[in-house]
C-alpha positions in Angstrom: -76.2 86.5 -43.5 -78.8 88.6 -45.1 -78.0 91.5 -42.8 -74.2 91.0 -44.1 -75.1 90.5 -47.9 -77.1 93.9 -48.1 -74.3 95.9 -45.9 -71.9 94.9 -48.6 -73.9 95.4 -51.5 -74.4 98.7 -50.0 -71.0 99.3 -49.8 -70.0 98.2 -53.4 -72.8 100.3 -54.7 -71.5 103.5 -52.9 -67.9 103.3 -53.6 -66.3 106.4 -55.4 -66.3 106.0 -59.4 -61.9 105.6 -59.0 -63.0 102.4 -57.3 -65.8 100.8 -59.4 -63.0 99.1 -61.5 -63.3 96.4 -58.1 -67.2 95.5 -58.9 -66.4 92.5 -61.1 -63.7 91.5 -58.1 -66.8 91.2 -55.9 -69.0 89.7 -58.4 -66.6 86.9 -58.5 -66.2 86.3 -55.0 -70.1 86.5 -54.5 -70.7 84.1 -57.3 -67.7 81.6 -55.9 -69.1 81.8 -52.5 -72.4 81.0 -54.0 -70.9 77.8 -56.0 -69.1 76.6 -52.6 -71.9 76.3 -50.7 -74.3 74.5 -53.5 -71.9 72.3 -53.5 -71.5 71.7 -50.2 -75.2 71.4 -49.2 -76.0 69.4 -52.6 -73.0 67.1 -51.3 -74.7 67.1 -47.6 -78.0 66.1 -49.8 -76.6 63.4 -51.5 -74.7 62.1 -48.5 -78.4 62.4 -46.2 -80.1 60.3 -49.1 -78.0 57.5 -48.8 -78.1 57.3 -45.3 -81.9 57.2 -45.6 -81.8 54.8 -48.5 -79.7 52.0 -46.6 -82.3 52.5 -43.1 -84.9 52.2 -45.9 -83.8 49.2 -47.5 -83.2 48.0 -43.6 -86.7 48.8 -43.0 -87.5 46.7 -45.7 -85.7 43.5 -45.1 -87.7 43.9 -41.5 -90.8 44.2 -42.5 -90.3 41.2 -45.5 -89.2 39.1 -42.8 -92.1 39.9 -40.5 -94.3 38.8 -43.9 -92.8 35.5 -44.4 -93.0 34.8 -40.6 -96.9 35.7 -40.3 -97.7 33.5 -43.4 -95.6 30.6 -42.0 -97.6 30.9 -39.0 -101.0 31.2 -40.9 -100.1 27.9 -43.4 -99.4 26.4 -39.9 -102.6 27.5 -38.3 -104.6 26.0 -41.4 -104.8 22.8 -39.7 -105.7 23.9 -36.0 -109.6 24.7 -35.5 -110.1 28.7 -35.4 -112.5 28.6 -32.7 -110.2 26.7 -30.6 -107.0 29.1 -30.8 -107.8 31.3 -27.9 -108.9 30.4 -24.4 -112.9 31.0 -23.7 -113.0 34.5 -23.0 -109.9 35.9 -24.5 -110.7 38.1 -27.3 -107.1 39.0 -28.3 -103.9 37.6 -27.7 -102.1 38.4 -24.3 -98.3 40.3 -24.8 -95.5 37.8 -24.2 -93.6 40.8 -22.4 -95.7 43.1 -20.4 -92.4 44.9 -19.8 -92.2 46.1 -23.6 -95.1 48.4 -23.1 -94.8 49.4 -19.4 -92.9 52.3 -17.8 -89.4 51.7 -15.7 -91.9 52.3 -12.3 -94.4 49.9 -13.8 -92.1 47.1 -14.6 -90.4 47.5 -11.1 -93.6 47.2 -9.7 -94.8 44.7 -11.6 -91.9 42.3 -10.4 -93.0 43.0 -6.5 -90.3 46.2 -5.9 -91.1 49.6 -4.5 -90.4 52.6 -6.8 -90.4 55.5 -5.8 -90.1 58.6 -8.6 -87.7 61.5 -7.7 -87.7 64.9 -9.4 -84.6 67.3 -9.6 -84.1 70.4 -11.5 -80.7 70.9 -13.1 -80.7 74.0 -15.7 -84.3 74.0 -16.0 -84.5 70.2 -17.2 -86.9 68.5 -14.8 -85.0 65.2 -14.3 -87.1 62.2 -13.2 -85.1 59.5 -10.8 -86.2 56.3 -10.5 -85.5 54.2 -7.1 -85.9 51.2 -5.9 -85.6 52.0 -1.8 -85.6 48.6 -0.2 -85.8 45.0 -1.1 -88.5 43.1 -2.2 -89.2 41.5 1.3 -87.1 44.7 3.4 -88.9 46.7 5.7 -86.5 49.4 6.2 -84.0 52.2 3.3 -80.6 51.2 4.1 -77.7 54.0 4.6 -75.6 51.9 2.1 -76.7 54.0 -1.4 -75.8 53.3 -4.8 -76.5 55.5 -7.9 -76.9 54.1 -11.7 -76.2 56.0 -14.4 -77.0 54.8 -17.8 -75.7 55.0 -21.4 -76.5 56.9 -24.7 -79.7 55.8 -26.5 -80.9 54.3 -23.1 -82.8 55.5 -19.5 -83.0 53.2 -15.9 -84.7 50.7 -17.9 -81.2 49.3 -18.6 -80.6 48.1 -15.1 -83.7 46.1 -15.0 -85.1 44.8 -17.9 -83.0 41.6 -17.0 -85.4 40.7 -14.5 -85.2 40.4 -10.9 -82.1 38.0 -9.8 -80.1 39.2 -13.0 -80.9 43.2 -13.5 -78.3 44.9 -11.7 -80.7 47.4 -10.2 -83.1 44.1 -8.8 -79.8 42.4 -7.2 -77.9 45.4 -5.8 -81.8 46.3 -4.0 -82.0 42.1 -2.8 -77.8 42.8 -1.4 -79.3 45.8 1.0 -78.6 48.9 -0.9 -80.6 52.0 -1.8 -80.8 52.1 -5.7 -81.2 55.4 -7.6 -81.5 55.1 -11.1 -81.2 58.7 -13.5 -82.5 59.3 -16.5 -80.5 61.8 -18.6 -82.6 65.2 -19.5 -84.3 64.4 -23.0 -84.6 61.4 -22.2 -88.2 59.6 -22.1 -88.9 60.6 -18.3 -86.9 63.6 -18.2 -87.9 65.4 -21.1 -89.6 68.5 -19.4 -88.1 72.1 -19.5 -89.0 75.0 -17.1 -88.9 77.2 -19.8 -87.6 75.6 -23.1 -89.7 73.6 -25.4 -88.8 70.4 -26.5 -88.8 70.9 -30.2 -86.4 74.1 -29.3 -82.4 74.4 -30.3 -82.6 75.8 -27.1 -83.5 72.6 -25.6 -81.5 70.1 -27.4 -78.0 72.6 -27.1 -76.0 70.6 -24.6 -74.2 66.9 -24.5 -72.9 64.7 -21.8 -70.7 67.7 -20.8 -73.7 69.6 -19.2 -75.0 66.4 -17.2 -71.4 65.7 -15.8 -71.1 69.3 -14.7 -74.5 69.9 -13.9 -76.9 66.7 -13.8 -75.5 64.4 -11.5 -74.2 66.7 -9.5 -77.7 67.7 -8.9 -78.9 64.3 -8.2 -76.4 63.4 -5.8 -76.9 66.6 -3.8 -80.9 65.9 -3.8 -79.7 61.9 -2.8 -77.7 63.8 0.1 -79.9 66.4 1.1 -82.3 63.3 1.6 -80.8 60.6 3.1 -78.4 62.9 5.3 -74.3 64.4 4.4 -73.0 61.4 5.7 -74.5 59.0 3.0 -71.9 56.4 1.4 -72.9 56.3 -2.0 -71.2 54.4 -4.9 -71.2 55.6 -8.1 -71.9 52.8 -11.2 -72.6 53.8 -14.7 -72.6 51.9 -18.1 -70.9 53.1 -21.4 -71.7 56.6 -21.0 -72.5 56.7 -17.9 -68.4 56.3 -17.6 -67.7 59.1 -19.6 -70.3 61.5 -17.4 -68.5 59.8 -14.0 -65.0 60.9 -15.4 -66.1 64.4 -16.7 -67.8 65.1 -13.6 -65.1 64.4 -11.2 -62.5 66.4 -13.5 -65.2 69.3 -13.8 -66.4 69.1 -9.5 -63.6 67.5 -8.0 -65.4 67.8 -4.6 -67.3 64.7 -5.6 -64.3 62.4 -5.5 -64.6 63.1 -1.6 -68.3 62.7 -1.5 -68.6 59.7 -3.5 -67.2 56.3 -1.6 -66.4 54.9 -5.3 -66.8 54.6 -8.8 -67.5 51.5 -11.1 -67.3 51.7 -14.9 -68.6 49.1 -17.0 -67.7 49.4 -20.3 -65.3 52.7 -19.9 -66.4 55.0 -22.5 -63.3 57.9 -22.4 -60.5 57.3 -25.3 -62.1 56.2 -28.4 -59.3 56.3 -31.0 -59.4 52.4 -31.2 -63.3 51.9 -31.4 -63.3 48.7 -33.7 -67.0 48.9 -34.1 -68.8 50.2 -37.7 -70.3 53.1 -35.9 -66.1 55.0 -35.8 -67.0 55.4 -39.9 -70.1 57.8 -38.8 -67.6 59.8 -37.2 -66.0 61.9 -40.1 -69.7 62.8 -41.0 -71.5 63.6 -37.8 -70.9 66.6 -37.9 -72.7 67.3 -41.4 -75.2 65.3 -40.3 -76.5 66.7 -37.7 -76.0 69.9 -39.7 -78.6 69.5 -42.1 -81.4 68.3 -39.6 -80.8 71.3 -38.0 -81.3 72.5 -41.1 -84.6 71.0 -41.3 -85.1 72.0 -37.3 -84.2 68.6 -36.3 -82.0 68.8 -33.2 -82.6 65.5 -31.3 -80.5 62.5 -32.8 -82.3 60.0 -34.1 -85.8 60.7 -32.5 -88.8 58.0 -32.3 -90.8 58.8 -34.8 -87.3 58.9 -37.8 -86.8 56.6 -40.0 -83.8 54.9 -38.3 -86.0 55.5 -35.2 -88.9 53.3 -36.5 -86.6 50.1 -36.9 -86.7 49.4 -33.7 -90.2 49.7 -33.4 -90.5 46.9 -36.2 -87.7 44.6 -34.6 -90.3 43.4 -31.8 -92.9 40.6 -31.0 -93.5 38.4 -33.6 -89.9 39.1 -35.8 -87.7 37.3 -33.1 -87.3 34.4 -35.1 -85.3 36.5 -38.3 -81.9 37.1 -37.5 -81.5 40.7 -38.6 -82.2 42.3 -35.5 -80.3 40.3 -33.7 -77.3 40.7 -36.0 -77.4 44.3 -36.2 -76.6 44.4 -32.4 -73.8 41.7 -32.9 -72.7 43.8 -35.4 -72.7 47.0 -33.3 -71.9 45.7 -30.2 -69.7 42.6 -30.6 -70.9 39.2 -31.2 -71.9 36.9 -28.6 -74.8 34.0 -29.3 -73.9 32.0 -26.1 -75.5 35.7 -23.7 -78.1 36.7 -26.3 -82.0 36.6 -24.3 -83.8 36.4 -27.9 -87.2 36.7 -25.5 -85.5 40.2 -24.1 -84.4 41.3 -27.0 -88.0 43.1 -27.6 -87.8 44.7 -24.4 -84.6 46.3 -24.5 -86.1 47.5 -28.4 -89.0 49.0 -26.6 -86.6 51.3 -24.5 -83.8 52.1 -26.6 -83.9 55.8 -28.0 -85.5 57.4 -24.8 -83.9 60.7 -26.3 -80.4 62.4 -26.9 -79.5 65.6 -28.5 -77.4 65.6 -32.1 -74.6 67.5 -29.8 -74.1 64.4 -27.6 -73.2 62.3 -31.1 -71.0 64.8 -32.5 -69.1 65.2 -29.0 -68.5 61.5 -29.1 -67.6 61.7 -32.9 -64.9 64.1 -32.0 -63.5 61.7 -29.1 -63.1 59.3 -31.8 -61.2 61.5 -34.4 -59.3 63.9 -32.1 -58.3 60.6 -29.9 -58.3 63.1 -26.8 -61.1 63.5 -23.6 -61.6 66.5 -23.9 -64.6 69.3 -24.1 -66.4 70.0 -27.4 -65.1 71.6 -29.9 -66.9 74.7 -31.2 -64.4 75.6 -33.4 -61.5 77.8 -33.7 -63.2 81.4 -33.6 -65.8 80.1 -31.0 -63.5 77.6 -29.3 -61.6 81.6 -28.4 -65.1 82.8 -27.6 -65.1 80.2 -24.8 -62.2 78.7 -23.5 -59.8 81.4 -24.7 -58.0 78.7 -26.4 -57.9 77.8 -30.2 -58.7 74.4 -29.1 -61.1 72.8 -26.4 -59.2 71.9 -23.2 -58.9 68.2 -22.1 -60.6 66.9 -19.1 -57.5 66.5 -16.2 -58.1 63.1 -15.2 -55.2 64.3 -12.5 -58.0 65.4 -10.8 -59.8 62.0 -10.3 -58.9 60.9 -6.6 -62.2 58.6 -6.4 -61.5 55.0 -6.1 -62.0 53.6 -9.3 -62.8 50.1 -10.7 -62.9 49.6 -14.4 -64.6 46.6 -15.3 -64.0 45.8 -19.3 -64.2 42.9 -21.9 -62.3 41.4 -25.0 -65.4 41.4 -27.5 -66.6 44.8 -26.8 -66.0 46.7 -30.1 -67.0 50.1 -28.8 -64.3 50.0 -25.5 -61.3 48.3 -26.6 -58.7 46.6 -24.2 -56.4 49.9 -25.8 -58.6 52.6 -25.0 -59.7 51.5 -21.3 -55.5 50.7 -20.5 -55.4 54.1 -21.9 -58.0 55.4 -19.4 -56.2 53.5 -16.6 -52.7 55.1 -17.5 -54.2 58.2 -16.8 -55.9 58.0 -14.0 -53.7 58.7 -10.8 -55.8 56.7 -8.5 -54.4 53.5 -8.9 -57.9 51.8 -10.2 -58.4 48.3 -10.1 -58.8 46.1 -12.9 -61.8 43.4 -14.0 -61.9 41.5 -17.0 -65.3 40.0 -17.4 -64.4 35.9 -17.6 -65.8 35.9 -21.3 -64.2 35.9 -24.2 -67.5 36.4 -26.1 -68.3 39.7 -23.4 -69.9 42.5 -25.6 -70.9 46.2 -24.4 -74.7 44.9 -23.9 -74.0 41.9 -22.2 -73.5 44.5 -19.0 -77.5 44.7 -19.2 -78.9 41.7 -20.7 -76.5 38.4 -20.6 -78.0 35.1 -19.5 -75.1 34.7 -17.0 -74.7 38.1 -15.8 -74.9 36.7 -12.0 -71.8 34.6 -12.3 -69.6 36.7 -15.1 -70.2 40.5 -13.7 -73.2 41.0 -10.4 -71.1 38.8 -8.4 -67.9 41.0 -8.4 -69.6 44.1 -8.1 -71.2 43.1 -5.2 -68.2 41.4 -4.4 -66.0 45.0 -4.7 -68.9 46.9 -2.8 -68.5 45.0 -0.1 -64.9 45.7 0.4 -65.4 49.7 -0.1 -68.2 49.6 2.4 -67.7 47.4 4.8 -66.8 49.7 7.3 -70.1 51.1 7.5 -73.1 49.7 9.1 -76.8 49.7 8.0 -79.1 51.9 9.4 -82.8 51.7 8.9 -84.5 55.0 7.5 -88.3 55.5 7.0 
């Protein structure tokens, strides 16, 4: 911009005398350029400062709550002897959760699995995959392989912070599967570059585009190169984990011949009927996300932000206020009956592993444009790129794979329109599950009490059927 202001100054300034009669001309311009874009960044302003005032005032109601609790505790503890309050040798109290603090291996571990830690390199991103190879009491890796993929905001943690017997990851491994679990680059254990930093634009400049075409393709070949070509591997990811399953196989449709199937819970793909608060972010993500980059912010809400912090606050000792709690109902759909108050913390502890600004102004454009498609740079750019004024949709023609969608009537971020309007698309005939809950919300895939009975059950259920044709084999 500086480079441009100084050529045309330049210019103006060496025009022939016939001419000068234009200087005012480009005065005015100048100064209405300069007036548009005050505006527009002292709009930007304004707009940033209330988002920060309401996670503020969030913050607060937190942290008031958290007061009244600790004094309610302390009036309580007035009649209970001091000395007496912890066991002889204790000198501080024990965590209720030791999974809030530990790592994905260290949980896993904890509960009596193997883990093993995998590393891939996909565009320089050093991509950490978790596994769990074998059962708790197995002896041998079975052929039979199955690959997580998680959602935004999240890592592997999601498939077992339920615990063994309900986390999805803990029962496929007990049903005789080999369980790989990625973690998206940026993410919390994959947030090494080769070259890039991780404070870099460089770093943060891709979204769930660049791990379907890329990422898991990686994975999957490592997974192969491993356990030998002739692997059967299933393919089940959450949210949008759906959306990177979907891009991929549009993107490499080779993989719809190496995969044996694909599972998505909670389809993430049309979002035009999203009936969840977060669809009013959408107009503004863009801006947004604009003026942290502004500030060289290019990771979406990071850790240490203000809206990060909240859900450092909504842990421990705070489970019995009702805002934490609520603000996932409200998010997520409503459903007291499949809430784990006790897990709650947990799932707190590893939300936000890490996701780039781009991936939330992709999705924000899914919403608005109504369309799958790739993101949208912009006219000029978007001729840069594609060669077309507008990005090109993903050709779910393309997708072969057998598909199940599993879905649910009180998930306000996929809504019984927008997965029927995945399924209209798809060519492959996919089969259909609605989760036998009326109350069902997008998180109850990770944390519902009855998650055995309402959703492992048919997924091991419909893995059974795509692989029963092939026979363990043990591999050491």
């Amino acid at each position: 911009m500086r480079v441009l202001l100084i050529f045309l100054v330049a210019t103006v300034t060496t025009v022939a005398p016939e001419t000068w009669s234009l200087v005012p001309s480009f005065k005015e311009f100048f100064k209405e350029q300069s007036d548009n874009v005050k505006t527009f960044y002292n709009d930007a302003v304004t707009m940033k400062d209330s988002v920060d005032n309401y996670v503020e005032e969030q913050q607060q109601m937190i942290k008031n709550n958290i007061h009244n609790y600790v004094d309610d505790i302390q009036t309580a503890r007035t009649l209970v002897d001091p000395l007496s309050y912890y066991p002889v040798g204790d000198t501080q109290p024990q965590i209720e959760n030791p999974d809030v603090v530990l790592s994905v291996p260290g949980i896993i571990t904890r509960n009596g699995y193997i883990c093993e830690t995998h590393t891939v390199i996909s565009q320089g991103y050093v991509l950490n995959v978790h596994r769990i190879p074998r059962s708790r009491h197995g002896s041998g890796v079975p052929s039979k392989t199955v690959l997580l993929q998680h959602g935004l905001f999240a890592s592997s943690a999601d498939w077992i912070m339920n615990g063994p017997g309900k986390g999805l990851g803990y029962v496929l491994a007990d049903a005789g599967y080999d369980v790989w679990m990625t973690n998206i680059r940026g993410n919390r254990y994959s947030k090494d570059h080769v070259w890039f930093k991780p404070n870099s634009q460089s770093y943060w400049d891709f979204s769930w585009h660049e791990v379907a075409k890329y990422d898991v393709p990686a994975v999957i070949d490592y997974i192969l190169e491993i356990k030998g070509a002739d692997t059967k591997m299933t393919y089940i990811g959450h949210s949008m984990g759906t959306t990177i399953l979907f891009a991929m196989l549009t993107l490499k449709p080779e993989y719809n011949d190496i995969l044996t199937a694909g599972f998505a819970l909670a389809p993430v793909v049309y979002l035009s009927d999203m009936k969840s608060p977060l669809k009013s972010m959408a107009p503004i993500a863009s801006n947004l996300a604009y003026i942290d980059e502004l500030q060289g912010t290019y990771e979406f809400i990071p850790k240490n932000s203000a809206l990060g912090k909240i859900s450092s606050t909504c842990n421990g000792e705070n489970m019995d206020s009702l805002i934490c709690k609520n603000i996932v109902f409200y998010l997520c759909g409503f459903n007291e009956r499949q809430f784990n108050k006790t897990l709650l913390p947990v799932f707190l502890a590893h939300l936000g592993t890490g996701t780039s600004w781009k991936t939330a102004v992709h999705f924000s454009q899914e919403i608005l444009s109504g369309k799958f498609q790739q993101f949208d740079y912009g006219y000029l750019n978007n001729w840069r790129i594609y060669r077309s004024g507008s990005p090109p949709e993903y050709d779910l023609k393309k997708v072969t794979l057998p598909i199940k969608l599993f879905w649910s009537k009180n998930d306000l971020l996929s809504s019984e329109k927008d997965v029927m309007a995945l399924y209209n698309k798809l060519p492959s005939n996919p089969e259909m599950f609605l989760v036998p809950d009326e109350k069902f919300n997008h998180l109850d895939y990770l944390w519902a009490i009855d998650a055995p009975r309402l959703l492992n059950n048919e997924v091991l259920n419909s893995l059974h059927s795509y692989m029963s044709d092939y026979s363990f084999s043990v591999r050491f």
